[in-house]
C-alpha positions as CSV (number, residue, x, y, z in Angstrom):
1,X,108.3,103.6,84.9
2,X,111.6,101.9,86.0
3,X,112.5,102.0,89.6
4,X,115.9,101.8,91.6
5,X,116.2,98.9,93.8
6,X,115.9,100.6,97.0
7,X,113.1,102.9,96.0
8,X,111.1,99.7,93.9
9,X,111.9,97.5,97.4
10,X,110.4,100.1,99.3
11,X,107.1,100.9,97.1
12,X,106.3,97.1,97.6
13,X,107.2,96.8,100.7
14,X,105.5,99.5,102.2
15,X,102.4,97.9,99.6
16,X,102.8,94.9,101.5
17,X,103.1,96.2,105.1
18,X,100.1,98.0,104.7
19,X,98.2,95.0,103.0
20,X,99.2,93.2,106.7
21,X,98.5,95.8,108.5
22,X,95.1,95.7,107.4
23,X,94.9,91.9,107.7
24,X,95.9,92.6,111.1
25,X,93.3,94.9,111.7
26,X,90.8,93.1,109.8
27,X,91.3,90.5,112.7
28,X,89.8,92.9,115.2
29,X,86.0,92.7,113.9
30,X,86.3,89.0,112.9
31,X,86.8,88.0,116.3
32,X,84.5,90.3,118.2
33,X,81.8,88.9,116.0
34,X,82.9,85.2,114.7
35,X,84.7,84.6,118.5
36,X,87.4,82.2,118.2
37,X,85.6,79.0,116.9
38,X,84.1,81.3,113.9
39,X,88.2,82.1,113.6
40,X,88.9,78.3,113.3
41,X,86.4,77.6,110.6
42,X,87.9,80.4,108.7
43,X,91.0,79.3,108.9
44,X,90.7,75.8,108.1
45,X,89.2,77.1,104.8
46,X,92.3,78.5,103.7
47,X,94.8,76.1,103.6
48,X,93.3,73.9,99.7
49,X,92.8,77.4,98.7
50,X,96.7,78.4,99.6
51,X,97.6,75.0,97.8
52,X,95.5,75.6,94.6
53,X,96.4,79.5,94.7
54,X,100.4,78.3,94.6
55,X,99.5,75.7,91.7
56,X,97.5,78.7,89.6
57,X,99.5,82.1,90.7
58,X,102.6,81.9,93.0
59,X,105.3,81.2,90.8
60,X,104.1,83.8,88.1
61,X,105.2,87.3,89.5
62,X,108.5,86.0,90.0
63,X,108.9,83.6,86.9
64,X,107.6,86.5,84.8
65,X,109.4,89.3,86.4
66,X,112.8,87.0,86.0
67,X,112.0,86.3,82.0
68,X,111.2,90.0,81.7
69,X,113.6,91.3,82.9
70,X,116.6,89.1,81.3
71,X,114.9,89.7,77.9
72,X,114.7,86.2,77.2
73,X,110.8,87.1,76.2
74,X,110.1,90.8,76.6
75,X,106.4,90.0,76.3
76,X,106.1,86.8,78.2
77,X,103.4,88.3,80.3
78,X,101.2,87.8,76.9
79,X,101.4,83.7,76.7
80,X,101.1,83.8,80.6
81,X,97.5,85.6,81.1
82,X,96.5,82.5,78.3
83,X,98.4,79.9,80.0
84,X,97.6,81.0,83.5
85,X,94.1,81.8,82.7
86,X,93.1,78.4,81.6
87,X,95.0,76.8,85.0
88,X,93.2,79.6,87.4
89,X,90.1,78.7,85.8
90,X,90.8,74.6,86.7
91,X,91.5,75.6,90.0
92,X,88.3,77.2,90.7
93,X,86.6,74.2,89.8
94,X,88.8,71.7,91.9
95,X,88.4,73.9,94.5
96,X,84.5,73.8,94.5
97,X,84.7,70.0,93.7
98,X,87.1,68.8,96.7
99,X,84.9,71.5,99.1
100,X,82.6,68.9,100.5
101,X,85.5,66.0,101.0
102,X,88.1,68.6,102.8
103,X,84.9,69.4,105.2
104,X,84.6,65.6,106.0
105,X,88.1,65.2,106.7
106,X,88.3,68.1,108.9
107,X,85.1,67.5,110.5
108,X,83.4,70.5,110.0
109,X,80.7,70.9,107.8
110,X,80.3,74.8,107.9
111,X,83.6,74.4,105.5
112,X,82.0,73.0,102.8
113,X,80.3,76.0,101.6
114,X,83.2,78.8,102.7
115,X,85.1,76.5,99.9
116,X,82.7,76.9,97.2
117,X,82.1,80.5,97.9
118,X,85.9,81.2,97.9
119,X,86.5,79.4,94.8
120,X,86.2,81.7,92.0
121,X,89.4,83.8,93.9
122,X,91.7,81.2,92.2
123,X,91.0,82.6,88.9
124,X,91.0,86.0,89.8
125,X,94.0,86.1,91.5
126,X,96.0,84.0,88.5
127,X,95.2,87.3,86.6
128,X,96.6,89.6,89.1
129,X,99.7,87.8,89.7
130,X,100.5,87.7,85.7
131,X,99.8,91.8,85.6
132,X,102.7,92.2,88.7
133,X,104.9,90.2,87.2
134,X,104.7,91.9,84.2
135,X,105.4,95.0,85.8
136,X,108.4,93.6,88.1
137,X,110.3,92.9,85.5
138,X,109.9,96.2,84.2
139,X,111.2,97.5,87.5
140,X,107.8,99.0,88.4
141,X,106.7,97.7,91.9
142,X,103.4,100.5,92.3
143,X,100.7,98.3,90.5
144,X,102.1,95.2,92.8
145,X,101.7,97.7,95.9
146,X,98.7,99.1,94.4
147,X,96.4,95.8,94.1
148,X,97.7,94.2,97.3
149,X,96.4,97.5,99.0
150,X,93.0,97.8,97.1
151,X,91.9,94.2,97.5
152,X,92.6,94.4,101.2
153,X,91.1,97.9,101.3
154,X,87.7,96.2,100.3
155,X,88.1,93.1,101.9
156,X,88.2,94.7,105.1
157,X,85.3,97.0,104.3
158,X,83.2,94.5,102.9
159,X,84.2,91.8,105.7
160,X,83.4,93.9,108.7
161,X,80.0,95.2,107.6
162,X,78.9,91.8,106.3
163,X,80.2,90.3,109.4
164,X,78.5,93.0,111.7
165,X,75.2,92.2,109.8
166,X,75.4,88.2,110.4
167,X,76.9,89.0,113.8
168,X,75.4,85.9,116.5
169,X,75.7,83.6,114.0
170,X,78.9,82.2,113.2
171,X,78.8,80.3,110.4
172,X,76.6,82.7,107.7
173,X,79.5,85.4,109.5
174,X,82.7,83.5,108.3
175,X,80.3,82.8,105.0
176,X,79.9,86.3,105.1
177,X,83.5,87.0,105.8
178,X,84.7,84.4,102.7
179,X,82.5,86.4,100.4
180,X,84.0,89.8,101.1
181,X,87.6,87.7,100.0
182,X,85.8,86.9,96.9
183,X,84.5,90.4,95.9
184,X,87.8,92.0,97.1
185,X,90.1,89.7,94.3
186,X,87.4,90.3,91.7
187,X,87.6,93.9,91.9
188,X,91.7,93.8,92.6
189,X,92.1,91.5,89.2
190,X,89.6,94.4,87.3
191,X,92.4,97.0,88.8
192,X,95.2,95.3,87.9
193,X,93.6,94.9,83.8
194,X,93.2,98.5,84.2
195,X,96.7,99.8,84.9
196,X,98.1,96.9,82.8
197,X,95.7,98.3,79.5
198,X,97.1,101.8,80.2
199,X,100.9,100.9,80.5
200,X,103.2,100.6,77.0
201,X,103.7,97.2,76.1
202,X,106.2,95.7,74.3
203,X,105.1,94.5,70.5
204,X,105.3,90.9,69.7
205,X,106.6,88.6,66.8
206,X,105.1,89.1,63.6
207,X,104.2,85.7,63.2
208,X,103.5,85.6,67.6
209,X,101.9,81.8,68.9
210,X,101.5,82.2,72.3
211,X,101.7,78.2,73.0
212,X,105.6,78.6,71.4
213,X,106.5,80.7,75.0
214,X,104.8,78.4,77.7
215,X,107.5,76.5,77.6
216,X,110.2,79.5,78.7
217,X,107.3,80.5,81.2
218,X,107.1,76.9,82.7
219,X,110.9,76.8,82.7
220,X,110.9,79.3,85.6
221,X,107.3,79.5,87.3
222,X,106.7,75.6,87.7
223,X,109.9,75.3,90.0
224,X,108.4,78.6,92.0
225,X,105.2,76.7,91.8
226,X,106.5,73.4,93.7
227,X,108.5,75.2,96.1
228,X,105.8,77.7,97.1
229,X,103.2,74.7,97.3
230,X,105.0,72.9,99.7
231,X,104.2,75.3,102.5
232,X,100.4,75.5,102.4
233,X,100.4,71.7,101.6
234,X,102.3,71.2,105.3
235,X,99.6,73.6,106.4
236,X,97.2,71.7,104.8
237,X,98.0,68.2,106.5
238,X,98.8,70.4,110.4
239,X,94.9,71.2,110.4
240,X,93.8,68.1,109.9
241,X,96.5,66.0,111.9
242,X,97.2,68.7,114.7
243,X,93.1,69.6,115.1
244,X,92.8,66.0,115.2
245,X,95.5,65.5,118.0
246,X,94.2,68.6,120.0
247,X,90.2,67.2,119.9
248,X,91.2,64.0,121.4
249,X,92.7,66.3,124.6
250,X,90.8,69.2,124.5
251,X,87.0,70.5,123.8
252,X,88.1,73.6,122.3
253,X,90.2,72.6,119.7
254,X,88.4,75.0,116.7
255,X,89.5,77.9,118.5
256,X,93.2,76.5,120.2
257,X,94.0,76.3,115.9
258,X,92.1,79.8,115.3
259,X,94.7,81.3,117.8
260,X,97.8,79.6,116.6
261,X,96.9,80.1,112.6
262,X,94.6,82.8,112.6
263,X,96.2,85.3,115.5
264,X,99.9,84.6,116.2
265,X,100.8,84.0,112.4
266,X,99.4,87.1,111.5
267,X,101.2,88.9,114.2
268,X,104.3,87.6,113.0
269,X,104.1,88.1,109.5
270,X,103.5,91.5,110.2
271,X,107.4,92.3,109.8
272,X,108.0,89.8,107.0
273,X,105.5,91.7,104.8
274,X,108.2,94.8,105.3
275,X,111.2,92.8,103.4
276,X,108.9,91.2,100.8
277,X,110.2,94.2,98.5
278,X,113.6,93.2,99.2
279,X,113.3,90.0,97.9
280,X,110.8,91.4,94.8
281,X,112.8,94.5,93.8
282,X,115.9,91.6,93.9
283,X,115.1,90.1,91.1
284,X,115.1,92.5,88.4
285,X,118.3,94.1,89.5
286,X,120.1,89.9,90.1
287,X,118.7,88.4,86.8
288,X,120.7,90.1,83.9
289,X,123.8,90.1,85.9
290,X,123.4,85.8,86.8
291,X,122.2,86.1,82.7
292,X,125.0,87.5,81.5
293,X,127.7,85.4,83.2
294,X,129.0,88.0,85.9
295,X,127.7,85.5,89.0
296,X,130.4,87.7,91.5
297,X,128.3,91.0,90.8
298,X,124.8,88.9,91.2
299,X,126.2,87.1,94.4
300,X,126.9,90.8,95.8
301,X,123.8,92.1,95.0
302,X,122.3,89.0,97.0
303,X,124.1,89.7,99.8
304,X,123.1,93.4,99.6
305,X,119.5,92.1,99.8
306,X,120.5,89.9,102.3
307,X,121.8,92.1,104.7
308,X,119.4,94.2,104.1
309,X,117.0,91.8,105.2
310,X,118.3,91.1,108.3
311,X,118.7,94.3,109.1
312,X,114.9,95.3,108.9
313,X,113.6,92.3,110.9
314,X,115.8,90.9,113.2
315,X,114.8,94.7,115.1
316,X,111.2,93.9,114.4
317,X,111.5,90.6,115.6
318,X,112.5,92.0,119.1
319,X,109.7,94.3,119.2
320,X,107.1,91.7,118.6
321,X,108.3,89.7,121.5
322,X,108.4,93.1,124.1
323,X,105.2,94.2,122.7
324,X,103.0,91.2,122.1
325,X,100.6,91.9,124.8
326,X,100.1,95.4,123.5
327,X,99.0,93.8,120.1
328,X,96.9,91.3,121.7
329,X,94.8,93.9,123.4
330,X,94.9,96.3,119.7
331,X,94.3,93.9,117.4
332,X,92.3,90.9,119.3
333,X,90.9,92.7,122.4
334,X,88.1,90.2,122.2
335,X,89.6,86.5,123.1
336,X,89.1,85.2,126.7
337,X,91.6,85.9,128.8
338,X,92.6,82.1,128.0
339,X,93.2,82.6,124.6
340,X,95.0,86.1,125.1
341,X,97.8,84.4,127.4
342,X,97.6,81.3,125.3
343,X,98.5,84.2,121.6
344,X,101.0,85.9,123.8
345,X,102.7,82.5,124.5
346,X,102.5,82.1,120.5
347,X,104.2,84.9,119.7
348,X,106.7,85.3,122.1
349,X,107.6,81.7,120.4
350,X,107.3,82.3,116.8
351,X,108.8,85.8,117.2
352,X,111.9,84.6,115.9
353,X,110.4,83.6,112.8
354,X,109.9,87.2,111.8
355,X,113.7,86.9,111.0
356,X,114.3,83.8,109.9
357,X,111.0,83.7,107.3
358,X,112.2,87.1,106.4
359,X,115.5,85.5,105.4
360,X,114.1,82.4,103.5
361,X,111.8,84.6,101.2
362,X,114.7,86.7,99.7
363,X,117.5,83.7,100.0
364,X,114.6,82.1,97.6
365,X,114.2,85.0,95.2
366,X,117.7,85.6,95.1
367,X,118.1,82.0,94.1
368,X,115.4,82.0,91.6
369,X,117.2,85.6,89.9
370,X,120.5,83.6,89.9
371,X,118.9,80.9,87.8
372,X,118.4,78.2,90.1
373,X,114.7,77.6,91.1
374,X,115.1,74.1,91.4
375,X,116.9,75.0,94.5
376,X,114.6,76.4,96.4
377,X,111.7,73.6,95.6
378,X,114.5,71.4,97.4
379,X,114.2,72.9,100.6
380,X,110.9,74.0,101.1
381,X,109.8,70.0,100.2
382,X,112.3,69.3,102.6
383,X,110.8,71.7,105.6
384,X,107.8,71.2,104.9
385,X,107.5,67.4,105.3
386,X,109.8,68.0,108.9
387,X,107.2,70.6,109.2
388,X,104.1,68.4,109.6
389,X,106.3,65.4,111.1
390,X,107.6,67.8,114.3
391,X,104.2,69.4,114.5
392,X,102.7,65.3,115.0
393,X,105.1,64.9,117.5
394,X,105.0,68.1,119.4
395,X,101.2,68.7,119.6
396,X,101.1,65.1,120.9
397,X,103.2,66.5,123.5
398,X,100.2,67.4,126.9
399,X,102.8,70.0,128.0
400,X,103.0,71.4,124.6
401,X,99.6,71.4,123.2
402,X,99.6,73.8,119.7
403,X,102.7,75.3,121.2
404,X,104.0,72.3,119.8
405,X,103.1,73.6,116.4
406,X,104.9,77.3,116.7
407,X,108.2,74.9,117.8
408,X,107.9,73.3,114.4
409,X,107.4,76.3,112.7
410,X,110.6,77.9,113.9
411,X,112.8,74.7,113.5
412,X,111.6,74.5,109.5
413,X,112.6,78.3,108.6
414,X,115.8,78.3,110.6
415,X,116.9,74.6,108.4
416,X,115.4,76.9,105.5
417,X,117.6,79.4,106.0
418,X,120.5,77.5,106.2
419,X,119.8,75.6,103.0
420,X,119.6,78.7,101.5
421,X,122.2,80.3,102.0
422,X,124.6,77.1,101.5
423,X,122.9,76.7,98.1
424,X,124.0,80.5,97.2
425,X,127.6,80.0,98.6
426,X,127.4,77.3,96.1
427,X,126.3,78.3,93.2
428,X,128.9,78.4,90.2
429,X,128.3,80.8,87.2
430,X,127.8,79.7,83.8
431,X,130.2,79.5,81.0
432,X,130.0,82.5,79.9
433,X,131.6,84.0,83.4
434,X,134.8,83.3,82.8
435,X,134.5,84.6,78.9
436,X,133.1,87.7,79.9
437,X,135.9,88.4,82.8
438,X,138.5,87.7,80.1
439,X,137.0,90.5,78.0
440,X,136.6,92.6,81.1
441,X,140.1,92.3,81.8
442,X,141.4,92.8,78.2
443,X,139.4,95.9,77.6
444,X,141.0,97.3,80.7
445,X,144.1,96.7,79.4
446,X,143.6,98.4,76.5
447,X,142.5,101.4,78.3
448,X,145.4,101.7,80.2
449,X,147.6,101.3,77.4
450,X,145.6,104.2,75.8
């Protein structure tokens, strides 16, 4: 079922809102019983599973959506479950393999097994992303909506009574905690073969190789995949480097990174999970239009999105800052009164991040739909090595501590932003523009003379 763009932005967005409001919430019972060094350990888990979860899944709802919906290869989503498959299956394994070494260099052992017990999400989440970008480029954003919400549904569910059970003891609880995560994607991807088995597919070649399409699949998602890997690879290095930095001036350095990543990030990406849909509904409605040659219409529909964008968050953004101390006591009630000042701090900081993170995630799909991925691999690489080069600096900083870190953060989407956007001012159309402008023009010609 083929949605408009406002009314397929809004089905994912609200998908997504929900899907943060819950990881929001979620947050409530993991720090009344894993406190905030149980938070740390969990967190330090997830950045090598961000970084193999970009390499196996990020660029595919997009890369397929974009293929789909130009027509370039109708079924592409066909090839990709094959293709994907295999590489969500490598990733589980690399995953389990590097556990132990990431634990060393972290210096904490409880990581070690959170890593193995997470690592069979990597496949399961490959499969899930191929199934919504399948039905993105259809134009239908509910099964998108529909799994995001489901697997945090039971995440949430899972996490807090598993959690409750191993409450006292914080390792088995953030054990406990990673296995819920594990369940929750198994049970999503199961969902997503579901709806995917019920919807009407379009037939293949007579004589159909799926190997003959990786390379039109690759074509799009492997630029989506380096750009989006840049991120949780900066994120990667800042746990290591700025926990490092923080242990040689403070004892509580597991819990100073469980606020920062654990507690302010997820209060600001709150908002950004409400234009997501803007910048997912984009691409189906930019694509044929950058395709066909008619880059004016395409760069108007960007700026629609764009707008949009801004629009939606730069309010939110001013709410979070006002209200962050009502959402510290909602949603993380049980810090110390240390770590509540220290997450209100963090917010207030970041808050401007829910626009300007808002604004890089549909510049970038807008940039993939006009045909450019490349682009945006540019300037994430480039914001995420100033990333982890301010964060150094900052955190080094005594005054500054891991506020040092939320500095960095909002220098590297602001220079995002503005990459962005000059790359789209840029951006020329093909060939065909000007042909397809000429015939424009002379078939309205030749309706007036009629």
């Amino acid at each position: 079922m083929k949605q408009s763009y406002l009314k397929g932005a809004m089905t994912i967005s609200a998908g997504g809102f929900i899907s943060k409001l819950l990881g929001a919430v979620y947050r409530i019972p993991l720090i009344a019983f894993l406190g905030g060094g149980g938070m740390g350990i969990y967190q330090m888990v997830y950045p090598l599973y961000c970084i193999l979860l970009t390499i196996s899944a990020s660029g595919i709802p997009t890369g397929i959506a974009r293929i789909i919906s130009s027509r370039q290869c109708p079924f592409a989503e066909r090839p990709a479950m094959r293709l994907y498959g295999a590489i969500g299956v490598a990733g589980s394994l690399l995953m389990f393999i590097l556990a132990a070494p990431l634990a060393r260099a972290q210096g904490e052992p409880a990581v070690e097994l959170c890593c193995k017990l997470l690592a069979p999400s990597v496949f399961f989440v490959s499969v899930i992303s191929v199934v919504r970008g399948y039905f993105q480029g259809r134009g239908n954003m509910f099964p998108t909506a529909a799994t995001e919400v489901a697997e945090q549904v039971i995440k949430v569910a899972l996490g807090s009574l598993l959690c409750y059970i191993f409450r006292g003891d914080a390792v088995r609880g953030v054990a406990a905690a990673i296995i819920a995560v594990t369940i929750s994607e198994l049970l999503s991807a199961c969902y997503a073969a579901v709806l995917y088995a019920r919807s009407k597919k379009c037939p293949v070649p007579l004589f159909y190789r799926p190997a003959d399409y990786f390379g039109i699949i690759l074509k799009y998602t492997v630029p989506l995949t380096f750009t989006a890997i840049a991120m949780p690879l900066s994120q990667l290095i800042e746990s290591i480097v700025v926990v490092a930095l923080l242990r040689s001036a403070a004892d509580n350095a597991t819990a100073l990174w469980g606020v920062f990543s654990g507690c302010a990030i997820t209060l600001v990406n709150l908002p950004v999970s409400l234009t997501y849909g803007l910048a997912a509904a984009g691409v189906p409605k930019i694509s044929p239009l950058a395709e066909s040659g008619n880059m004016p219409a395409a760069k108007a529909q960007v700026a629609r999105a764009m707008l949009i964008t801004l629009a939606i968050s730069l309010p939110c953004a001013i709410v979070l800052y006002v209200f962050c101390p009502l959402a510290a006591d909602m949603f993380f009630s049980s810090l110390s009164k240390f770590e509540r000042d220290l997450l209100i701090s963090l917010v207030r900081v970041m808050s401007i991040n829910a626009v300007t993170s808002s604004l890089v995630q549909t510049s970038s799909a807008c940039i993939t739909a006009l045909g450019k991925p490349l682009y945006g691999t540019i300037t994430q690489w480039i914001t995420a090595a100033l990333r982890v080069a301010l964060s150094a600096a900052l955190v080094a900083m005594a005054n500054l501590s891991v506020t040092g870190a939320a500095i960095s953060s909002n220098v590297c989407f602001l220079v995002a932003v503005l990459l962005n956007v000059w790359y789209i001012i840029g951006i020329r159309g093909s060939k065909n523009e000007n042909h397809t402008h000429r015939i424009g023009n002379k078939g309205r010609r030749f309706n007036a003379v009629g």
